[in-house]
VOGU-3710 file (C-alpha; in Angstrom, 3 decimals, decimal comma):
1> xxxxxxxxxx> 52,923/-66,938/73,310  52,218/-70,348/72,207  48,799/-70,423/73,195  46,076/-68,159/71,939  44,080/-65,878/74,505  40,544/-68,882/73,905  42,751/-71,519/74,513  43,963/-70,386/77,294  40,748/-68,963/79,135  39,613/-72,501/78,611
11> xxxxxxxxxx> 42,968/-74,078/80,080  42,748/-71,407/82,799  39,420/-73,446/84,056  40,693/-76,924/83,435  43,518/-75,946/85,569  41,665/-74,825/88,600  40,051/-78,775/89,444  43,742/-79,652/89,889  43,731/-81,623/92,935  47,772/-81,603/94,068
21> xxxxxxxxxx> 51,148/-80,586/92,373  52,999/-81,472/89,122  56,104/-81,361/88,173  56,348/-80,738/84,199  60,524/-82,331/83,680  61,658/-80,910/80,392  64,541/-81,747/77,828  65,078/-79,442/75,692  67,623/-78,146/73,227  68,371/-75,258/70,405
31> xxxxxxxxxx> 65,769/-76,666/67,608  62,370/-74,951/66,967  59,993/-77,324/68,846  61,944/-77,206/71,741  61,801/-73,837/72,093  58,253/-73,937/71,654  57,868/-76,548/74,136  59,616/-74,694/76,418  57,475/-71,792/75,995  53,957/-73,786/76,206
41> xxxxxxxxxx> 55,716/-75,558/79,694  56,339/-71,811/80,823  53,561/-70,735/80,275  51,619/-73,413/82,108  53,570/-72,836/85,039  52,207/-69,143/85,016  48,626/-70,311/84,990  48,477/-72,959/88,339  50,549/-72,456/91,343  50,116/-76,521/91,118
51> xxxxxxxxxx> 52,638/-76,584/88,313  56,712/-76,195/88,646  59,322/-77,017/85,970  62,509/-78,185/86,110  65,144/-79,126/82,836  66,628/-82,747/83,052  68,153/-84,424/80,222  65,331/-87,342/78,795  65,814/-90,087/76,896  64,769/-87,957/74,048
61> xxxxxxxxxx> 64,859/-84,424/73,206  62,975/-82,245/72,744  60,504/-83,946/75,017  58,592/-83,272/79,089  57,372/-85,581/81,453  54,418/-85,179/83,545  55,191/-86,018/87,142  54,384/-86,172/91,181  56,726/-84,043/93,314  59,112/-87,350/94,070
71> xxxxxxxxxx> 57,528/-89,611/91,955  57,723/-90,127/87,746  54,140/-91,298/86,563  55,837/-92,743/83,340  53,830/-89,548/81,090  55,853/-88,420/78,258  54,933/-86,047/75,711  57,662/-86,466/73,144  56,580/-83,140/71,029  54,135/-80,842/71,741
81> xxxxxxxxxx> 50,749/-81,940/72,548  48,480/-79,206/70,950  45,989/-79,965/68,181  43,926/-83,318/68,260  46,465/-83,909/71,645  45,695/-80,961/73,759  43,067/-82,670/75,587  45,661/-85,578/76,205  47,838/-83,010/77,885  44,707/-81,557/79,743
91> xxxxxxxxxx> 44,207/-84,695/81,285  47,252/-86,015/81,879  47,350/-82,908/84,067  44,482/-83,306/86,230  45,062/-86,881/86,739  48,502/-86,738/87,727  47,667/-84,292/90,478  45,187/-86,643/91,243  42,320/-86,770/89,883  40,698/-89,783/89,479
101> xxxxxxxxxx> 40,297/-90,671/85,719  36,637/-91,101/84,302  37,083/-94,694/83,684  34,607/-97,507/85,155  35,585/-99,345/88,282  36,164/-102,729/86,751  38,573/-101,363/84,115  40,936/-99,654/86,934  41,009/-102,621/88,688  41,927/-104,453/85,226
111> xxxxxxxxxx> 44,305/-101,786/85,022  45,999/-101,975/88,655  45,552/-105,928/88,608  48,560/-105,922/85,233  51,828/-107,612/86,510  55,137/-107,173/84,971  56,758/-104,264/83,538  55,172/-101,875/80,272  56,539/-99,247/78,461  54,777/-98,092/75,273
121> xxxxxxxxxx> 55,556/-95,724/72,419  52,637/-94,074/70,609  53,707/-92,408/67,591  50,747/-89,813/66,459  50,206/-86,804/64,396  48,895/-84,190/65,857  46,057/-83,692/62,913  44,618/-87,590/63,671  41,570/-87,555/65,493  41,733/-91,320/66,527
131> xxxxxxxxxx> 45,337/-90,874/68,285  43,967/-88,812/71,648  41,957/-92,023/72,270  45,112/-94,171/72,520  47,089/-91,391/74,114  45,188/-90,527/76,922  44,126/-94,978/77,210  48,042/-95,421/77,709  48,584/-92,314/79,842  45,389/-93,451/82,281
141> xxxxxxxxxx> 47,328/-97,123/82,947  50,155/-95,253/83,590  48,867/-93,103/85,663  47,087/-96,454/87,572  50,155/-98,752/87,874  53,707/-97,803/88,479  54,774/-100,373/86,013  53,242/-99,059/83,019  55,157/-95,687/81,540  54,053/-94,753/78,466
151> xxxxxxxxxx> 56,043/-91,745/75,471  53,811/-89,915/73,127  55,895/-89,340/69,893  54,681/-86,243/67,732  55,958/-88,096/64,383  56,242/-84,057/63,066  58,713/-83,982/65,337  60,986/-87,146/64,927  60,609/-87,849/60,826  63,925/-89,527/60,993
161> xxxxxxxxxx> 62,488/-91,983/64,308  59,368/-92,284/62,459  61,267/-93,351/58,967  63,544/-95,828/60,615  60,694/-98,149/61,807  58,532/-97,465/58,810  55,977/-95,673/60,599  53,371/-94,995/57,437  50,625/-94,939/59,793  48,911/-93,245/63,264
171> xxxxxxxxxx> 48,565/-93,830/65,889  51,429/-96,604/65,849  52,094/-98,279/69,326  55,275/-100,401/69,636  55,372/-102,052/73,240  59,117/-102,702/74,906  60,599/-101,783/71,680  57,948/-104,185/69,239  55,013/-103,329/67,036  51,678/-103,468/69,359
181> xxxxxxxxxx> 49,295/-101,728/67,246  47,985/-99,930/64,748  45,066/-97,320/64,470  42,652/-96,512/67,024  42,166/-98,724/69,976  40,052/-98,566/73,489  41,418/-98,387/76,504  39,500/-101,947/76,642  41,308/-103,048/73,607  44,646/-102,214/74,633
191> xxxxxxxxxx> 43,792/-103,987/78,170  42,969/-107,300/75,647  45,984/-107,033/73,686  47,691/-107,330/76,789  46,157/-109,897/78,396  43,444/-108,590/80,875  40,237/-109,144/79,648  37,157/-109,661/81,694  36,258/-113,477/82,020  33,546/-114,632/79,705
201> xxxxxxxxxx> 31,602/-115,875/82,345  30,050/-112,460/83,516  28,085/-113,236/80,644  26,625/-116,540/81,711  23,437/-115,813/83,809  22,249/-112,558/82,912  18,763/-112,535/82,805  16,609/-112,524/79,589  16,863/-108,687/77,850  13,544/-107,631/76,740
211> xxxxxxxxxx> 15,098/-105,786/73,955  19,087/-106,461/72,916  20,885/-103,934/70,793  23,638/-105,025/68,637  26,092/-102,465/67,860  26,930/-99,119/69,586  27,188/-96,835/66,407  24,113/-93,352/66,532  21,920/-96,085/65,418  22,226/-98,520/68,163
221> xxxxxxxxxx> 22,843/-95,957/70,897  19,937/-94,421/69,761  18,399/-97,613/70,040  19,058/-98,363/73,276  17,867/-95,399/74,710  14,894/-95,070/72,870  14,142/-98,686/74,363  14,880/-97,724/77,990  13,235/-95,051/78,101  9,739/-97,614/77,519
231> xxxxxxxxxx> 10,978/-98,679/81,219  12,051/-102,372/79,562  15,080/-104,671/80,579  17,600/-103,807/77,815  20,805/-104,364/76,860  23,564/-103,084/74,303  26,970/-105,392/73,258  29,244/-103,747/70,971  33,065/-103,705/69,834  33,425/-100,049/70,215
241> xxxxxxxxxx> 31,083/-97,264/70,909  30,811/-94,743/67,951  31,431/-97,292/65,419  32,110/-95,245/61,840  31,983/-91,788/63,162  35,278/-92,142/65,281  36,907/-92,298/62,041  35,129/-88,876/61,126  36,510/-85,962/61,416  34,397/-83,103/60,992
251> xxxxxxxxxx> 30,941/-83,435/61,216  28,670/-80,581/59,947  25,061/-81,730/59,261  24,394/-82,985/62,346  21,208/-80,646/62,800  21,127/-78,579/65,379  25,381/-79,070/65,910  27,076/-76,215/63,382  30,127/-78,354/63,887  31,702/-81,404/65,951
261> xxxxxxxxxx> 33,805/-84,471/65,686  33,263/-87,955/64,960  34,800/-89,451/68,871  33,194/-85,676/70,489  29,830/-87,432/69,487  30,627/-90,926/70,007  31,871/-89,564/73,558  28,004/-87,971/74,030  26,346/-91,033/72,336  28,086/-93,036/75,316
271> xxxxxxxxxx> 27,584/-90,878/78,169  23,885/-90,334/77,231  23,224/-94,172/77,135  24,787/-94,501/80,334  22,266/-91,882/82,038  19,744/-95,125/81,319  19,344/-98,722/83,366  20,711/-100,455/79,996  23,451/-103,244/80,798  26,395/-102,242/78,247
281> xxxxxxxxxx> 28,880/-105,004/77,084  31,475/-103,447/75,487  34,210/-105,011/73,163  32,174/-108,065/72,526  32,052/-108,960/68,681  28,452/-110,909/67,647  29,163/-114,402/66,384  25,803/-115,909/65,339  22,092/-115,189/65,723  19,356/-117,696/66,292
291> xxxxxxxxxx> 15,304/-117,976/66,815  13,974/-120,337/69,207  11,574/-119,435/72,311  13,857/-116,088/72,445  16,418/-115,076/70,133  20,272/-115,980/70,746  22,999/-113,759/70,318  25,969/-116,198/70,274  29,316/-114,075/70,971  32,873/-114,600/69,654
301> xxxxxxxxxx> 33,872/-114,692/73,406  31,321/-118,120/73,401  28,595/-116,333/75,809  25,339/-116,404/74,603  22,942/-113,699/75,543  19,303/-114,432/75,440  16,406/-111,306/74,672  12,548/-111,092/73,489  13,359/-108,985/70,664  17,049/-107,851/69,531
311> xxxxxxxxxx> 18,237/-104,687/67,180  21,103/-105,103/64,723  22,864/-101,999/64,538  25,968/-103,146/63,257  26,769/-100,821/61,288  29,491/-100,800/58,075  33,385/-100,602/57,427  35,547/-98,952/54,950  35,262/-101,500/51,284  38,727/-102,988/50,285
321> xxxxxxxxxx> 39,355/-102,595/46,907  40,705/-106,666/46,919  43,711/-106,455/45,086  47,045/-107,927/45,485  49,173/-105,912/47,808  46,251/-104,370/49,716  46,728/-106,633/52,393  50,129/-107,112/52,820  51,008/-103,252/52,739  48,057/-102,329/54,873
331> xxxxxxxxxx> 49,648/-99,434/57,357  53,165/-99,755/55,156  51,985/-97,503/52,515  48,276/-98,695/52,207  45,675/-96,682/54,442  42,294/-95,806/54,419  42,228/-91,878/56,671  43,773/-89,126/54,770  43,110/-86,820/58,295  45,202/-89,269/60,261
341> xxxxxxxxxx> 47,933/-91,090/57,776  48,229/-87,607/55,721  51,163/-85,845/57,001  52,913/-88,946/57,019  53,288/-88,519/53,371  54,350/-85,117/53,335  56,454/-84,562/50,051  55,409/-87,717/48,683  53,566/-89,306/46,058  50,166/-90,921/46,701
351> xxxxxxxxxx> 47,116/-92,402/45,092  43,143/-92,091/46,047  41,392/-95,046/44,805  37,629/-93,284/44,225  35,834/-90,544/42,855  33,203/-90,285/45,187  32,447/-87,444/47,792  35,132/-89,336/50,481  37,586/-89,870/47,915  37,540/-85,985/45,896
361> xxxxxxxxxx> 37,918/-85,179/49,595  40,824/-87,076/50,451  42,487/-86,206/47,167  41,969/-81,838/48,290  42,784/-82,409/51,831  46,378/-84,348/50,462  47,406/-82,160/47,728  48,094/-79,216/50,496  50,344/-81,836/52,202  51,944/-84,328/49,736
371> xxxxxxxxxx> 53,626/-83,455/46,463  51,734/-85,250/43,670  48,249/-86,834/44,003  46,525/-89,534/41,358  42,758/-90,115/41,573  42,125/-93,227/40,319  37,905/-93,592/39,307  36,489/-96,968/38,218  33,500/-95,441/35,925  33,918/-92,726/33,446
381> xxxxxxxxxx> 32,838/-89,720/35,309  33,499/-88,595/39,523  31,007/-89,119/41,174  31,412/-86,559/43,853  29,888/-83,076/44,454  30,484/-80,803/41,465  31,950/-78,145/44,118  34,246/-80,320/44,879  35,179/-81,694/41,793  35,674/-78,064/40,449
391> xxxxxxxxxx> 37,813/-77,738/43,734  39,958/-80,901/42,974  40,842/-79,442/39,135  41,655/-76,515/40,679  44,890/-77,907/42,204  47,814/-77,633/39,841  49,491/-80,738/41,631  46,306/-83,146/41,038  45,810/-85,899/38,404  42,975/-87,303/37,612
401> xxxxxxxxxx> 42,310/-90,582/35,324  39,042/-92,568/34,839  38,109/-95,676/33,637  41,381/-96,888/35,554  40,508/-100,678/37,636  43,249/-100,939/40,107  45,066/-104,656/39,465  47,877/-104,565/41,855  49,924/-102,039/44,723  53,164/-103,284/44,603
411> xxxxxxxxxx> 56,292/-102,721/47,114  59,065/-104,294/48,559  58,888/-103,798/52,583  56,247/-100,621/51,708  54,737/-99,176/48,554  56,768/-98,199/45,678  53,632/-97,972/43,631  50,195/-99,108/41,807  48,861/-101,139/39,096  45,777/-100,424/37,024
421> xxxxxxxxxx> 44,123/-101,447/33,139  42,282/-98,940/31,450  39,225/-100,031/30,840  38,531/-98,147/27,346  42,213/-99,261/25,713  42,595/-102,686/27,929  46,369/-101,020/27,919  48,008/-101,606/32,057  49,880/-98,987/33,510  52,056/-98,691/36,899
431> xxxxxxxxxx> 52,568/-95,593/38,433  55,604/-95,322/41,049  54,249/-93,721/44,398  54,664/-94,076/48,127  51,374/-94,252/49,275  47,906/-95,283/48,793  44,408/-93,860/50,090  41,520/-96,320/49,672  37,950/-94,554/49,627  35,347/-96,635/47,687
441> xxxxxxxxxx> 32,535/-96,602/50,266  31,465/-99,480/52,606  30,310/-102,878/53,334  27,962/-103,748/56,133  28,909/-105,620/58,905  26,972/-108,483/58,551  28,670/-111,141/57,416  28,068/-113,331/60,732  24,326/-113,687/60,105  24,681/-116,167/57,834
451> xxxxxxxxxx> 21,205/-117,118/56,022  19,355/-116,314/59,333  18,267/-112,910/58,509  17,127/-112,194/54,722  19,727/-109,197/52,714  20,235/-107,712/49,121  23,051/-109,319/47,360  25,299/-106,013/48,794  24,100/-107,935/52,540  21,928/-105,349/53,589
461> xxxxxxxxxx> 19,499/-106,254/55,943  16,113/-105,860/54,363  13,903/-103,875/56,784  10,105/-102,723/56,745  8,817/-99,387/57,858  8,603/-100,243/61,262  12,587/-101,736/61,101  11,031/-105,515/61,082  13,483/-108,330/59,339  12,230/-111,272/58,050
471> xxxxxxxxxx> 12,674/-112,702/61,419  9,778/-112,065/63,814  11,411/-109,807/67,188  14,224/-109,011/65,172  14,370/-105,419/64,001  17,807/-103,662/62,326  18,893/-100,083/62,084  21,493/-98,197/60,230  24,057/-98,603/58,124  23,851/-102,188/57,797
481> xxxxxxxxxx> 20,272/-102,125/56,167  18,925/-101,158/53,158  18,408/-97,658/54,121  19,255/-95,950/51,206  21,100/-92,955/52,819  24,015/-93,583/54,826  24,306/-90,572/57,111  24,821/-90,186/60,605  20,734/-88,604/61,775  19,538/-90,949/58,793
491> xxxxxxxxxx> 20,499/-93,776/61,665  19,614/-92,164/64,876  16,364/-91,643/63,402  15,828/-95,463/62,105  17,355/-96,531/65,677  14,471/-94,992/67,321  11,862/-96,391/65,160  13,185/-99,956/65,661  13,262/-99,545/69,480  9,268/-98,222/69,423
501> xxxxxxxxx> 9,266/-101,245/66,470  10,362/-103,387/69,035  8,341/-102,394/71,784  4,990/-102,483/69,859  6,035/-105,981/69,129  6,497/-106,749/72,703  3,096/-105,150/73,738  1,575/-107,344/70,833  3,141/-110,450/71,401
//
């Protein structure tokens, strides 16, 4: 049995809101995973009346297709879709036999309005939590338009694929045979890369917001809803909904939550703003912000949106380290989640760039998947947990040098290795490795507010108590202030206090 006795009591339930009948198409042959495929296909077939099988040949093996009776849907599952991509193969169940994917109007007509012919590749890991989202975003337009078929590639499962197009990171889409994409995108993102985008005039005469959140991380949903809930006209635009914490894996201080997952919350975050009256404009990056009569949010799209008071909640991103090379062999050896890009560098050499808490991390989680990992640490001590440092020199295949400023990762087409002076002798070294973790903290996003709003010298918008900038009706949450914890309730909390902020500045004004 391929599936444990929970799993499959949860399956069992899933399985019962199929609306019509599947057919799973499998090629398989004598290797391990396709007897195991065979065995998880089997075994769905036991659990639904809804679901036959039948063996075909594929255009790879071992691989299934999910299918109508008569009809292919273009759903491929090119390994086995357990781990991180069980929920993938949950709902490419349900919505093959017909149920109608949770996806907003507008974007299925987006979806059904594409012309011309698609096929996509994804190639994932089954450990990255950011590949479901592009997974199940490619399975749903497949599952909407006849002329989009999409193959998930387990890259576990085809090293030698994976090698041969220098796959060194997940999730990797290639589109009719040529690089789309890489790392985690929307559904709405995937629908802009290929053209269908909603027209930027929707945003032309909206109405005034009495209070406009910027940014859809905890701190700006919390915002939002805090700012609803006062019964006031508000409105949220942001690039993606989560922000940082769909690049987290496990979450465990989340009080009152023993245990959940960065997109699992950013999933909730969205669903629970949507329970409100709160216009959300999603994928829309903030271009420039301005105080006349009302403030001005300009966007990169060239709407402008017009509100009483507005909320930056823009949040942060992971810090480059700036070097030569870090650019060029970003995703060819360079890459910034050990949970996702890890067991791409099984048997390899790699470097962590930081001794903090995310880097001491990303060095343990590594060394039980790689063969040799270098920390490389700027200052003379870690800085991270002692637990976890006492953790990290407990691994025998572990090195560890400080004082060490990275100069240069070098490579030809990929990596082949890493420059660095240490700082006591002034002496440069060069290590020879494959890849390259980079985990030196973050940078808000904030860049775009020019002089307009007053920061520290690290850009941090400086806030008051009450979440006030130096601009009057502009307020800022999160992880782009000066907040000096950066932690995930830290900004739900100080998104809530700017929304009453806000409002009390409404009543008073």
């Amino acid at each position: 049995m391929l599936l444990d006795a929970e799993i499959k009591a949860q399956l069992a339930q899933y399985l019962q809101m199929m609306e019509g009948d599947v057919l799973l198409k499998v090629s398989a042959g004598n290797d391990d995973v396709s007897r195991d495929m065979l065995a998880l296909v089997d075994e769905l077939a036991t659990m639904s009346n809804h679901i036959k099988v039948e063996n075909v040949q594929l255009d790879r093996t071992p691989s299934f297709s999910v299918n109508r009776p008569g009809e292919d849907t273009g759903i491929t599952f090119a390994g086995i879709p357990l781990g991180h991509e069980f929920t993938s193969l949950v709902l490419a169940l349900l919505q093959v036999s017909g149920r109608a994917p949770k996806v907003d109007q507008k974007v299925i007509d987006q979806i059904k309005g594409i012309q011309g012919n698609y096929h996509f590749d994804s190639y994932i890991s089954l450990t990255c939590h950011n590949c479901p989202d592009v997974v199940q975003a490619l399975n749903v337009m497949s599952v909407l338009n006849p002329n989009i078929t999409h193959t998930m590639i387990d890259g576990a499962a085809y090293k030698e694929e994976v090698e041969s197009k220098d796959i060194m990171a997940v999730p990797t889409v290639f589109l009719d045979g040529e690089p789309f994409g890489s790392g985690r995108m929307t559904l709405e993102e995937i629908l802009a890369k290929v053209g269908s985008t909603p027209d930027a005039s929707e945003f032309a005469n909206k109405e005034p917001f009495d209070v406009l959140v910027v940014g859809g991380g905890p701190a700006g949903a919390s915002a939002a809803v805090y700012a609803a809930r006062k019964g006031i006209r508000t409105g949220i635009v942001a690039e993606r909904f989560g922000g940082q914490i769909m690049d987290t894996l496990g979450i465990e201080n989340f009080i009152g939550t023993k245990y959940t997952e960065g997109p699992k919350l950013a999933a909730s975050l969205e669903e629970h703003v949507k329970e409100y009256d709160i216009d959300i404009m999603n994928l829309q990056r903030a271009k420039r912000l301005e105080k006349k009569d009302l403030i001005e949010i300009e966007l990169e799209n060239g709407a402008v949106l017009k509100s009483k008071t507005v909320i930056l909640s823009t949040g942060a991103r992971w810090r480059n380290v700036n070097v030569p090379g870090e650019a060029e062999f970003k995703n060819k050896g360079v890459a910034y989640c050990p949970h996702c890009d890890g067991p791409l560098f099984a048997g390899k050499r790699v470097a962590v760039i930081g001794g903090g808490n995310s880097g001491v991390e990303a060095a343990i989680d590594l060394a039980g998947i790689v063969k040799h990992v270098t920390v490389l640490e700027f200052s003379d001590v870690l800085r991270a947990d002692s637990v976890l440092q006492d953790r990290l020199y407990s691994l025998p295949n572990v090195t560890v040098i400080k004082n060490a400023q990275t100069t240069e990762i070098t490579g030809n087409d990929k990596v082949n290795g890493i420059s660095y002076i240490d700082r006591e002798t002034e002496q440069t070294h060069h290590i020879e490795l494959e890849g390259i973790f980079v985990q030196i903290g973050l940078v808000p996003n904030t860049d775009w507010l020019g002089s307009e709003v007053e920061r520290t010298r690290m850009g941090e918008i400086i806030v008051d108590k009450h979440g006030s900038t130096s601009v009057p009706g502009v307020f800022a949450a999160g992880d782009c202030t000066d907040a000096p914890y950066k932690q995930i309730i830290v900004s739900m909390g100080s998104g809530a206090t700017a929304a009453l902020g806000a409002f009390d500045y409404l009543i008073r004004n």
